[in-house]
Backbone as JSON, one array per atom type, in Angstrom:
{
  "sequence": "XXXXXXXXXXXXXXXXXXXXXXXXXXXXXXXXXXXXXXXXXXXXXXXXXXXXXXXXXXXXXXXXXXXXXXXXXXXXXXXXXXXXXXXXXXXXXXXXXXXXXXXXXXX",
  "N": [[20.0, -28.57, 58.39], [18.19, -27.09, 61.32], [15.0, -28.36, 62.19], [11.4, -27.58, 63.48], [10.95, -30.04, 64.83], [13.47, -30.66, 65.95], [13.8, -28.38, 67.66], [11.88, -29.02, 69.23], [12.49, -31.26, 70.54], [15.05, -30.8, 72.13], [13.69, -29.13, 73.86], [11.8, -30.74, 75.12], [13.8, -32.54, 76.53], [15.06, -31.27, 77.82], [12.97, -30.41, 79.81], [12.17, -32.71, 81.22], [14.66, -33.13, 81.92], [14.98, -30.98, 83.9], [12.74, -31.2, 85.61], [13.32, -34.09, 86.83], [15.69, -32.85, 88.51], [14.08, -31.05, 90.24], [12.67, -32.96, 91.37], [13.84, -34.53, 92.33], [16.17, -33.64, 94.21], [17.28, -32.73, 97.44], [17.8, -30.61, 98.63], [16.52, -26.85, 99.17], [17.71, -25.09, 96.87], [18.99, -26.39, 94.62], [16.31, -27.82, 94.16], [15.11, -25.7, 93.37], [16.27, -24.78, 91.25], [15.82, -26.95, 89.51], [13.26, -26.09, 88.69], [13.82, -23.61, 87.32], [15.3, -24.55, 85.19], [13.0, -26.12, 83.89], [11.36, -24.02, 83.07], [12.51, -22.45, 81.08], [12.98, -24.5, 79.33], [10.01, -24.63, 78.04], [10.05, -22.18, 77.2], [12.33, -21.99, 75.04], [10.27, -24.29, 73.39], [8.28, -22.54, 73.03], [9.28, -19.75, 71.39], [10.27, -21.33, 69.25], [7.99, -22.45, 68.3], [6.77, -20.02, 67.46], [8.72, -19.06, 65.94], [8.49, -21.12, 63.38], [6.02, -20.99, 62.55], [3.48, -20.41, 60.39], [1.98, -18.27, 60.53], [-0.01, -19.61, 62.14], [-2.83, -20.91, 63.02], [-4.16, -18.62, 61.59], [-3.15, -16.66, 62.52], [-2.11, -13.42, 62.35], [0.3, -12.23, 63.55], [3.18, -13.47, 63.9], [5.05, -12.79, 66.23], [3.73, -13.7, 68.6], [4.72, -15.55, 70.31], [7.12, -14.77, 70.79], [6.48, -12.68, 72.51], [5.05, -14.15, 74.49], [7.52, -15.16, 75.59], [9.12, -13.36, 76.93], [7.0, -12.57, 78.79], [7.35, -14.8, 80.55], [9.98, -14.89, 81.09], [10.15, -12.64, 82.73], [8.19, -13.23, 85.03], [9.49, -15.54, 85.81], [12.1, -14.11, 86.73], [11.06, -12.75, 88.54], [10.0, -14.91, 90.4], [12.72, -16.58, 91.12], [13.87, -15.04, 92.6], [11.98, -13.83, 94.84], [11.54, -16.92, 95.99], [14.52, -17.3, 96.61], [14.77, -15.02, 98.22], [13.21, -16.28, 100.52], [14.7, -18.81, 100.95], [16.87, -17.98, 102.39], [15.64, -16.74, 104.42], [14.5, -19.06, 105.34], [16.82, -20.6, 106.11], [18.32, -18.83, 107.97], [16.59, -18.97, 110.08], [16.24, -21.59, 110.72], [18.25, -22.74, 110.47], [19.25, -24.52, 107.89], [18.41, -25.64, 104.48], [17.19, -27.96, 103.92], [15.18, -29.7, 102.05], [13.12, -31.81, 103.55], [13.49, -31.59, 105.92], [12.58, -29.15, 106.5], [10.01, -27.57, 108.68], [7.9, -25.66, 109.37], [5.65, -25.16, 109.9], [5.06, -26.32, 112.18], [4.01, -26.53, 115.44]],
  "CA": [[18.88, -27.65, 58.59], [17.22, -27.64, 62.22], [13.75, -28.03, 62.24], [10.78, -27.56, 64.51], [11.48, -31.38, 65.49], [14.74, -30.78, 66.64], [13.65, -27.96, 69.1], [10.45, -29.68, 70.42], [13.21, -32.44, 71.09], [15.39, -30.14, 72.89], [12.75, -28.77, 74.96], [11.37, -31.96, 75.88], [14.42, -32.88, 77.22], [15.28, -29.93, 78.77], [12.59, -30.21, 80.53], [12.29, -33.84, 81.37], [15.77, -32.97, 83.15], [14.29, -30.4, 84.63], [11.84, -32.2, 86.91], [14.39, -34.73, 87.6], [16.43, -32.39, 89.48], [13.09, -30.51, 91.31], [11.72, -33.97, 91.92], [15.17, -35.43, 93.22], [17.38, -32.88, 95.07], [16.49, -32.08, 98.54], [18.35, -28.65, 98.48], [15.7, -25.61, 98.36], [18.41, -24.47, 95.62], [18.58, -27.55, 93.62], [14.33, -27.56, 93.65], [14.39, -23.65, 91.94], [17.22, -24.71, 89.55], [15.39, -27.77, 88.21], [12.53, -25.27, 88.35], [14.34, -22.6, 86.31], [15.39, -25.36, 83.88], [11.75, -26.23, 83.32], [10.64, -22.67, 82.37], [13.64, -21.85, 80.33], [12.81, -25.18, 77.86], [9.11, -23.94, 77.83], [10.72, -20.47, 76.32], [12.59, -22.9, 73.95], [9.4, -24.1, 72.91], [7.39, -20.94, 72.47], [10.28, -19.39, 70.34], [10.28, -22.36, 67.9], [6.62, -22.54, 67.38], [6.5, -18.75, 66.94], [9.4, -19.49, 64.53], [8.13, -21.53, 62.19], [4.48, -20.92, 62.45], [3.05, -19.38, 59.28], [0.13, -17.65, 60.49], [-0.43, -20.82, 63.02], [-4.53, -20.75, 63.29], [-4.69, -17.55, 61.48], [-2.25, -15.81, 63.4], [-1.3, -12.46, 61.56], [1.33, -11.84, 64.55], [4.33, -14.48, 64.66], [6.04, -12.54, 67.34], [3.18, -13.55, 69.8], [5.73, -16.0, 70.74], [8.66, -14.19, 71.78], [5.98, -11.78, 73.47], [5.32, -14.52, 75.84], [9.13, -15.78, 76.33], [9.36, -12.18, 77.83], [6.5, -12.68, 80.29], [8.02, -15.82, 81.33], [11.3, -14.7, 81.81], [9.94, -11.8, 84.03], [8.02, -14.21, 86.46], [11.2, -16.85, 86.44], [13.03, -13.99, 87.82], [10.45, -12.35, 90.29], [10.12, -16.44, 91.04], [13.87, -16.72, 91.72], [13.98, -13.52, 93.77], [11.16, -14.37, 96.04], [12.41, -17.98, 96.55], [16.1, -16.81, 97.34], [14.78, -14.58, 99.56], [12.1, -17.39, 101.31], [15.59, -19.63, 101.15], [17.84, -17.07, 102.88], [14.88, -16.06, 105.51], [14.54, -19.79, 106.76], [18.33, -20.88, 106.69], [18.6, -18.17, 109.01], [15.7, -19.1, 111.31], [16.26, -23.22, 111.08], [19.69, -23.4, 109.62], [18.98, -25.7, 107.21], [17.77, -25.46, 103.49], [16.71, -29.3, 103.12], [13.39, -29.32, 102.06], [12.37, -32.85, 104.22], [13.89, -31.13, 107.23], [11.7, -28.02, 107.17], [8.56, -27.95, 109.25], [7.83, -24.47, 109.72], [4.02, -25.03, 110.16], [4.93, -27.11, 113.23], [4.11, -25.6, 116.68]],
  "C": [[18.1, -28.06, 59.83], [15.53, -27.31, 61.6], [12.96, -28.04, 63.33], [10.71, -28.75, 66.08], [12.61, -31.41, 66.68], [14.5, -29.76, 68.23], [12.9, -28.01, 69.69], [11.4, -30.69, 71.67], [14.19, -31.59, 72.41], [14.87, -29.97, 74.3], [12.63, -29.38, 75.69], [12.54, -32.66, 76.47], [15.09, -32.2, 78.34], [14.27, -29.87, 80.47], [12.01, -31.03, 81.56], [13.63, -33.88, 82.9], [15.48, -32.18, 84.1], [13.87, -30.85, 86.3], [12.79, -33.25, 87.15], [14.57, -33.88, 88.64], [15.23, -32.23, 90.43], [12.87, -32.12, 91.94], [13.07, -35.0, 93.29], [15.83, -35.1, 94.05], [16.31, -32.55, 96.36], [16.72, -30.95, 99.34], [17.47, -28.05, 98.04], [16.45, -25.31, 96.81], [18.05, -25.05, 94.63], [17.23, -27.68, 92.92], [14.89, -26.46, 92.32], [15.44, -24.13, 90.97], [16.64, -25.9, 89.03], [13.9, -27.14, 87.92], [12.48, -24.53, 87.1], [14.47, -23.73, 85.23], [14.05, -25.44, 83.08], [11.01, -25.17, 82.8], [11.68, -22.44, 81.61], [13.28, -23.14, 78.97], [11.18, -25.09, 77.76], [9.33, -22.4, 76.76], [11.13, -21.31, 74.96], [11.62, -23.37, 72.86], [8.36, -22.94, 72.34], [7.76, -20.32, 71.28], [10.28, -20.34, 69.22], [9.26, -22.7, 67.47], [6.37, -21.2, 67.03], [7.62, -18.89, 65.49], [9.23, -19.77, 63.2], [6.59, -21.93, 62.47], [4.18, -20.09, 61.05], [1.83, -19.27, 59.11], [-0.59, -18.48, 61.19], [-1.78, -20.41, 63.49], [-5.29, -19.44, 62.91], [-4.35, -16.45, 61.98], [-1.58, -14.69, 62.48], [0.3, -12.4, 62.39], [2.51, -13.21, 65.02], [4.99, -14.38, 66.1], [5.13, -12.49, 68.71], [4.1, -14.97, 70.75], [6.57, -16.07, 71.72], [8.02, -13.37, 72.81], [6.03, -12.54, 75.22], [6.57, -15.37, 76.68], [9.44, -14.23, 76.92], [8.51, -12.14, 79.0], [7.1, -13.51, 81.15], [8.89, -15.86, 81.86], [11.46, -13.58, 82.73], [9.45, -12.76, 85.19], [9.11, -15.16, 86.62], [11.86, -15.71, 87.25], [12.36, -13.31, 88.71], [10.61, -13.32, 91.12], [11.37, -16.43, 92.12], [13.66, -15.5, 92.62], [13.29, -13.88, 95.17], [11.52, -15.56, 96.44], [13.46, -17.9, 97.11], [15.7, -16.58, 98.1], [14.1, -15.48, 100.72], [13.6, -18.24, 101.86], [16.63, -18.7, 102.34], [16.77, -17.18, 104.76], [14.63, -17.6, 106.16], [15.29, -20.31, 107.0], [18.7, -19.94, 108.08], [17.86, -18.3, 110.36], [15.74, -20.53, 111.36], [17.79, -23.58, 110.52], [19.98, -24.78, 108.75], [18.49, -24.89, 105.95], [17.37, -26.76, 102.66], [15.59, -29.32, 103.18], [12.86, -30.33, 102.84], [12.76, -32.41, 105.68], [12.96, -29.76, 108.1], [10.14, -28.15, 107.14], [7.82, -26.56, 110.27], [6.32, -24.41, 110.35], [3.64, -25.41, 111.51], [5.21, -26.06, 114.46], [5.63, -26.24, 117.27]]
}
């Protein structure tokens, strides 16, 4: 039988790995995918306290939850979208997408 335990644990590792990658890779890409990881075990979480909440602080509405694993997974992909395109638009103007390499601000 999982319980709430098991997918806090999840999460928290999920998202633990997460930031690894953002914090480690020096590929724009790499960043937004340990990005994406980190909002995707946030969703994880949400969903499993809407889960097994019963009425959590008086809450008639369990499914306020999943409501906001749907906002989240709209801004992750406006996020990704606009990033791609930011990634695309300065490979093409510095040919590069290492993030310690770009210095766009610089005259």
């Amino acid at each position: 039988m999982l319980t709430l335990e098991h997918f806090l644990t999840v999460g928290a590792l999920l998202f633990c790995l997460g930031l690894v990658i953002a914090l480690s890779k020096r590929n724009a890409i790499g960043v937004l995918m340990g990005i994406e990881l980190m909002l995707n075990s946030v969703n994880i979480t949400l969903v499993a306290f809407s889960r097994f909440s019963d009425g959590f602080a008086g809450a008639a509405q369990p499914i306020a939850g999943h409501a906001f694993v749907a906002f989240i997974i709209t801004v992750a992909a406006a996020e990704a979208a606009v990033a791609l395109a930011l990634a695309v638009a300065v490979y093409r103007s510095r040919q590069t997408v290492e993030v310690d390499q770009l210095d766009l601000l610089k005259l």
